[in-house]
N, C-alpha and C positions, 0 to 999 in steps of 0.2 A: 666146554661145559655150558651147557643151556643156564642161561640168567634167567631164573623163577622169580625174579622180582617183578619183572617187567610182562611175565605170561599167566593167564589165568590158569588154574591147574587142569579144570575139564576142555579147557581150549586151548592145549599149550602151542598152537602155531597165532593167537588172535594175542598183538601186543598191548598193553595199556597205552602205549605213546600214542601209538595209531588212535586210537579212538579220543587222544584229546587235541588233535589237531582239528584244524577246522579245513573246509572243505577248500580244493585250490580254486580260483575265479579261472574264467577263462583268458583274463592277460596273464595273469600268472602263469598258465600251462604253457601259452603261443610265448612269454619270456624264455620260460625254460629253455623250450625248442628253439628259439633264436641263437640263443647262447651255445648251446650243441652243436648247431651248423655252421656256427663261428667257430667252433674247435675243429671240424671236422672241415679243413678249409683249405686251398691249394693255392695260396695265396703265397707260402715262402718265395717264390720268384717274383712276387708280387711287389714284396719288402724292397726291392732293388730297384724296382723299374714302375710304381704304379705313380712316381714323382713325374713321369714322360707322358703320363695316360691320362685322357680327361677324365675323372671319378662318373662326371654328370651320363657319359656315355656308356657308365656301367650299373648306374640304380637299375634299381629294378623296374618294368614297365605296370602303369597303373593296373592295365585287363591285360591278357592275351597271355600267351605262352610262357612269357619270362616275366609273369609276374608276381609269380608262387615264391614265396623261400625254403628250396629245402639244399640237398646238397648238392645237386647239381644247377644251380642259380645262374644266374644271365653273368654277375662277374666271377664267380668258382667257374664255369666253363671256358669264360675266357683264357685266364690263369694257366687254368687247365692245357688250353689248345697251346698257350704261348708254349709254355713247360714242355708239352711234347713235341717242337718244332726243334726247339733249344738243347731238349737230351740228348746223348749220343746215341741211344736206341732209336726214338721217335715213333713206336707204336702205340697205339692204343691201349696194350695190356699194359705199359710202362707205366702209365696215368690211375689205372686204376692198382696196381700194384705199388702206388708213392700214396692214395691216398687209403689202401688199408692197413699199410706201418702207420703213417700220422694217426691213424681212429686208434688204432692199437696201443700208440705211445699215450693218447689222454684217456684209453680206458675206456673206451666204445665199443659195442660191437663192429666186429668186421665185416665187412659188407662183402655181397658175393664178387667174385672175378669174373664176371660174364662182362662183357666192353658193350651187350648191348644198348643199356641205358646211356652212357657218358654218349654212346654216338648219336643215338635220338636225338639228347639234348643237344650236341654239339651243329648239327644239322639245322636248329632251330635260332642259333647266331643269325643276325640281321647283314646278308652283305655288305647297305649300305655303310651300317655302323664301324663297320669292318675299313671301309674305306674312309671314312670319315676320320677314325685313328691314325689310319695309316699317313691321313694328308697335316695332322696334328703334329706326328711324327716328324716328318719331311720338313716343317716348316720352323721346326722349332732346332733341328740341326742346319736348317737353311741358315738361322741370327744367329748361328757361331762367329765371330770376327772373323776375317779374311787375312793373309801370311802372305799379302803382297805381291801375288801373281797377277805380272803383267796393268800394272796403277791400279793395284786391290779391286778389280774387277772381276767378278764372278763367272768362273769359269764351269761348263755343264760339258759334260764327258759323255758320251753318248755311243752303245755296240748294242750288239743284240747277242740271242744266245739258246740253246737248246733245251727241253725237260722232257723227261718221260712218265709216263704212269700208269696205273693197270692197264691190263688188256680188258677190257668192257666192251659191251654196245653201245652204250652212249657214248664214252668217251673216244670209240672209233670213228661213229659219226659226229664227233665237233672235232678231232684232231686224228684224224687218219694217221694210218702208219704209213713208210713207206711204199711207192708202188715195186718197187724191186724185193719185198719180202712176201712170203705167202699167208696167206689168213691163217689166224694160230698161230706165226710162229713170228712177229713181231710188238712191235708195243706203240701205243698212240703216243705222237709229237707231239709239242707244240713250241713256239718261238717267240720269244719274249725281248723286246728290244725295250733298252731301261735308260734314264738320263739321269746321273751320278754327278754331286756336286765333286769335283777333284780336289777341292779341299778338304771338306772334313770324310768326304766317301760315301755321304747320305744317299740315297732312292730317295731321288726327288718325285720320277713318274717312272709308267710303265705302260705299255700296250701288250696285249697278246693277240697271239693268229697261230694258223696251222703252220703247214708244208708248204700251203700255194702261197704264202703273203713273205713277202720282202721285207727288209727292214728300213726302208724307205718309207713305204706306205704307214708304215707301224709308227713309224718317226714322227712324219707329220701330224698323227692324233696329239701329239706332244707339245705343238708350238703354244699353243696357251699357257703352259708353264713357263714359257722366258720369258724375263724382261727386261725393259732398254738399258742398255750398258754391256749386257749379259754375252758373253765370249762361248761359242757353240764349238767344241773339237771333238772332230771324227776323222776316221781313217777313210779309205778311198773308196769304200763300199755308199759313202755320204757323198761322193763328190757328185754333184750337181747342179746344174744350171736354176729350176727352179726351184730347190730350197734357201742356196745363197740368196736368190733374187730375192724370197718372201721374208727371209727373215731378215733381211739390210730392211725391210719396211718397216720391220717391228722393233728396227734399232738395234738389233743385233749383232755381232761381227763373226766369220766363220772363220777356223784357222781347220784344213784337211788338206789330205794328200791329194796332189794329182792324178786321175783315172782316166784312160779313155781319150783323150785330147789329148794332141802332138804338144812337148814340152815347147814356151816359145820363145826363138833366139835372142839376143840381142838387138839384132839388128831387124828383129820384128815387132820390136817393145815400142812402151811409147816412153820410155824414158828409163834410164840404167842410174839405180839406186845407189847401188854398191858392188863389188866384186858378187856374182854368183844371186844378184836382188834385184830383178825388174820391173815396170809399171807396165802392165798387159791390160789388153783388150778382150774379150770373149764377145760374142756374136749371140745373139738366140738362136738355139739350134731350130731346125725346121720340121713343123710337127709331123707326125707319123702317128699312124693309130695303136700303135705299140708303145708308145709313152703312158706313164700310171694315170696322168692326170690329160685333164679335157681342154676342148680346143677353148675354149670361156677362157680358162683358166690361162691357156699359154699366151693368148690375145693377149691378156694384161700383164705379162711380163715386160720386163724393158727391153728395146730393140740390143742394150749391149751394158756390158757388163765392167767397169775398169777395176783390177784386182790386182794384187803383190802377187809377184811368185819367184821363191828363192829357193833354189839348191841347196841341198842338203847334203855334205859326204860322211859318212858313219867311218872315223879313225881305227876305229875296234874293229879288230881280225874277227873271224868265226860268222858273220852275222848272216843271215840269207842274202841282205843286201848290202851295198857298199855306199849306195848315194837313194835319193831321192827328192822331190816336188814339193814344196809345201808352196798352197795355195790360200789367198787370206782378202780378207776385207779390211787390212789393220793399214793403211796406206802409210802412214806417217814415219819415214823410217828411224827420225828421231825420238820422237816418243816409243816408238814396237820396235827397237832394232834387232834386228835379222837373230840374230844370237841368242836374245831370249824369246824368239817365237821358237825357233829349234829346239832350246831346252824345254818349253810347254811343249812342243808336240812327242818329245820324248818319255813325258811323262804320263799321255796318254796308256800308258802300257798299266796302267795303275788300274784301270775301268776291268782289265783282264783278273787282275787281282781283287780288285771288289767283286766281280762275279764267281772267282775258287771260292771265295771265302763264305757267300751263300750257297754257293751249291755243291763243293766239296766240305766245304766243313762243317757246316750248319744241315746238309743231307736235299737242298732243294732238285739236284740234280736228276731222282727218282723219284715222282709222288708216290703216294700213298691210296687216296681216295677213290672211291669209285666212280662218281658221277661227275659231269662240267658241272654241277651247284659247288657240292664240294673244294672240286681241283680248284676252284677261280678261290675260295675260303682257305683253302689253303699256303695258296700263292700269297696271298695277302696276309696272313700269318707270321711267312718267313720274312717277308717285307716289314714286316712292325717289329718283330725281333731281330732282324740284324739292324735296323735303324736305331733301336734302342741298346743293342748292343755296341754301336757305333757313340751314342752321345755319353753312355758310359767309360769310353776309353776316354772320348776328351775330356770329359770331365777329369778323370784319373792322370790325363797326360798334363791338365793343369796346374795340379795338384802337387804334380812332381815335377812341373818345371820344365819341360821337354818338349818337341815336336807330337804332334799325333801321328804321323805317318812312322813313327821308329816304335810304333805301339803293337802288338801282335795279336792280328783278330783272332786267330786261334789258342792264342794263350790269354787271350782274355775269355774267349765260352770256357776253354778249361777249367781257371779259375770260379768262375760264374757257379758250375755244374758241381765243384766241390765245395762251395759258399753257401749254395741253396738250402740246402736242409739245417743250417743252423741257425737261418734268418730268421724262422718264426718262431723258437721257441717258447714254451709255455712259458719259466720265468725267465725273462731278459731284461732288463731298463736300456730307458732311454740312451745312457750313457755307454751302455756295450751293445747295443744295437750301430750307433755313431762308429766305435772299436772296430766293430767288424765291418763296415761299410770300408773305412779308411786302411786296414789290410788288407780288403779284397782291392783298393784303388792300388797299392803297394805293391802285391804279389801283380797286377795286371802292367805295370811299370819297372818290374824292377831287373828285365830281359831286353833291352831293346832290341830291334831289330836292327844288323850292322847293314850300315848303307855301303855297296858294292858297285858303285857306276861301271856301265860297260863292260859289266861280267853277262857271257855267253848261257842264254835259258832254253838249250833245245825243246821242246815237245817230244823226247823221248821216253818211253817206259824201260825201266833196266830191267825189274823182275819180269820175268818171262809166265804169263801165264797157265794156268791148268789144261793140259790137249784134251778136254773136255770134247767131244763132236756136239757141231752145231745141228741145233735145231733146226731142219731145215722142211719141215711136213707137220701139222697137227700132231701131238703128244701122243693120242691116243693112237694115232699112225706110224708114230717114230719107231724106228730098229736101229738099236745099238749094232754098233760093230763091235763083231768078239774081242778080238785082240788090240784095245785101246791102246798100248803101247806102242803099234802099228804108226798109229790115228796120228794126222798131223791138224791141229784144229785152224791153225794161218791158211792153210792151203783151201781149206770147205771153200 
């Protein structure tokens, strides 16, 4: 029933109230709006991880681009991107389909589902700033205390590794496909060699390259991240003359497998440590024009090299190998004996496992994006969230008293993904904000992972894939074969 009190009869839609208010200023209106797009906010993943984030790097900028507030704002994008890196979908419509339930839940209009605005904006992220986080991140899992590996010296875990993403023209010419696939019917590389504290499992750095770049070459942009004390271990794809040599200058110590060079006997050593432990010699190899680096550079190498190198026999049946080289700067064999450099280089297998867990479980394995501005913004995304997903376990493994490593990075995004949406809501205090912080540390702890030494991890797939026939010609050239049950897709 219309309330006649408050309407005049010949103007029953013109209310009295209205006309005894006074007119709004214009901070009052730009309040309003402020508070709107503080509702309208994608910040509940925020609640969890914006303690990791510097705030200053997500004000808003005085002029330029990100410096409007509305709802797609320089830190709601961030948020934003984090959020879609972290789902288990990872699309763009994900982002915009989380924040028209939230507008929905305070009673806003719904905003359209076109993803073209969030990507604008998205595009308009500062690389730099991007990096700038990312080394925020890395640095602040770096001052995690150390668990005593090798007289609490910090040890850097160092592989490289693969990603895909659209077929484009730009990103074919920055990261070409294959030369053994034909145009159309494969998808742009690129190769990412990463250096991993093996302690807490942080992205300390990163390089990228195509097809044509090694992971040697990728490596070296990296030595600036170590320093003196700091213990470098890599498998035998690292073994070499001059990265040992540069980095013993910068104080470093390398523990890698033997590659390439005849194992050396005993009775060619300069001195027998222990059973299976010897004091060796290395020579500077003799330069050739097919070495990565320049005659400058090999000049200033040392004429020779004195290094450990102790045998390794692997007791566990099943393994590809049964023995192996380990090769080290660690000369002392009382303070490094032989036994716990074996168990560090065993643990090497962990960097395998930091990198499933970004790019199998967190989704980095496929990008998304279409252009190198993008794909390098993206890469750097997955990097700030699994680092932060990373200081949230230790936190949580603190918490509960436990190792980090018995912590499970995929039952910790799980956790995360079903946390999220209740972090911000409208009424919460302080005191059940805390509540839910310390369940979600709970639930991310309360599974460890059983440690299994010397248990056999083939690289095989058991499910047998869909005999799907390969793409093997442009799409719009492709002909199926009639009889797919024929079709053997191993065989193409």
């Amino acid at each position: 029933m219309q309330n006649t009190k408050k309407t005049m009869p010949f103007l029953p839609g013109l209310h009295l109230r209205t006309l005894r208010q006074k007119p709004r200023s214009a901070q009052q209106k730009l309040a309003e709006k402020i508070a709107l797009l503080k509702q309208k906010s994608f910040k509940q993943i925020g609640e969890v991880f914006e303690k990791f984030i510097p705030r200053t790097l997500l004000k808003p900028e005085r002029d330029g681009v990100m410096s409007r507030r509305r709802i797609f704002s320089k830190e709601n994008i961030f948020w934003a991107f984090f959020s879609q890196v972290v789902d288990a979908d990872g699309g763009c419509k994900e982002v915009i389909r989380k924040l028209q339930s939230y507008v929905s839940i305070k009673g806003g209009k719904v905003p359209s589902s076109s993803t073209a605005s969030y990507c604008t904006a998205r595009k308009k992220l500062d690389e730099q700033m991007l990096v700038e986080i990312f080394e925020h991140t890395a640095d602040r899992l770096d001052k995690m205390p150390v668990a005593g590996l090798l007289n609490n010296r910090r040890v850097i875990v160092v592989d490289g590794t693969g990603v895909s993403m659209p077929d484009t023209p730009d990103n074919q010419e920055a990261w070409p496909q294959s030369a053994s696939q034909k145009p159309g019917c494969g998808f742009p590389t690129a190769r990412i060699c990463a250096c991993f504290s093996l302690e807490s499992g942080a992205l300390l750095s990163y390089a990228i390259g195509n097809k044509k770049s090694s992971e040697l070459p990728l490596f070296r942009k990296q030595w600036k991240m170590f320093k003196q004390g700091d213990i470098f271990l890599g498998d035998k794809g690292f073994c070499s003359y001059f990265d040992i040599a540069n980095l013993a200058k910068q104080g470093v110590d390398s523990v890698i497998t033997l590659a390439r060079r005849t194992p050396v006997t005993a009775a060619g050593s300069l001195k027998k440590l222990g059973g299976n432990d010897l004091l060796i010699k290395w020579e500077r190899p003799v330069y050739n024009a097919i070495l990565s680096y320049s005659k400058d550079a090999w000049e200033e190498l040392p004429e020779e090299l004195v290094l450990r190198q102790i045998k390794v026999t692997v007791p566990h049946s099943g393994f590809r190998t049964q023995g192996f080289y380990i090769v080290t700067t660690l000369l002392d064999a009382k303070l490094y004996p032989a036994e716990q450099i074996a168990e560090l280089y065993f643990k090497r297998w962990d960097v395998e496992l930091f990198f499933r867990d970004i790019k199998t479980t967190m989704g980095l394995d496929i990008l998304r994006c279409q252009t190198p501005e993008m794909i390098r913004k993206e890469i750097l995304m997955y990097i700030i969230a699994y680092n932060c997903v990373r200081r949230l376990m230790y936190e949580a493994a603190e918490e509960a008293d436990i190792a980090v490593r018995v912590v499970s990075f995929k039952g910790s995004v799980q956790a995360l993904r079903n946390w999220e949406p209740h972090l911000n809501q409208t009424k919460i205090s302080r005191a059940e904000h805390f509540r839910l912080i310390s369940d979600l540390y709970d639930a991310m702890t309360n599974t460890p992972i059983r440690q299994r030494p010397g248990r056999q991890e083939p690289r095989c797939l058991k499910r047998r894939p869909k005999n799907y026939q390969r793409l093997t010609s442009p799409r719009h050239e492709m002909k199926e074969i009639p009889h797919r049950s024929t079709y053997r897709a191993g065989n193409a």
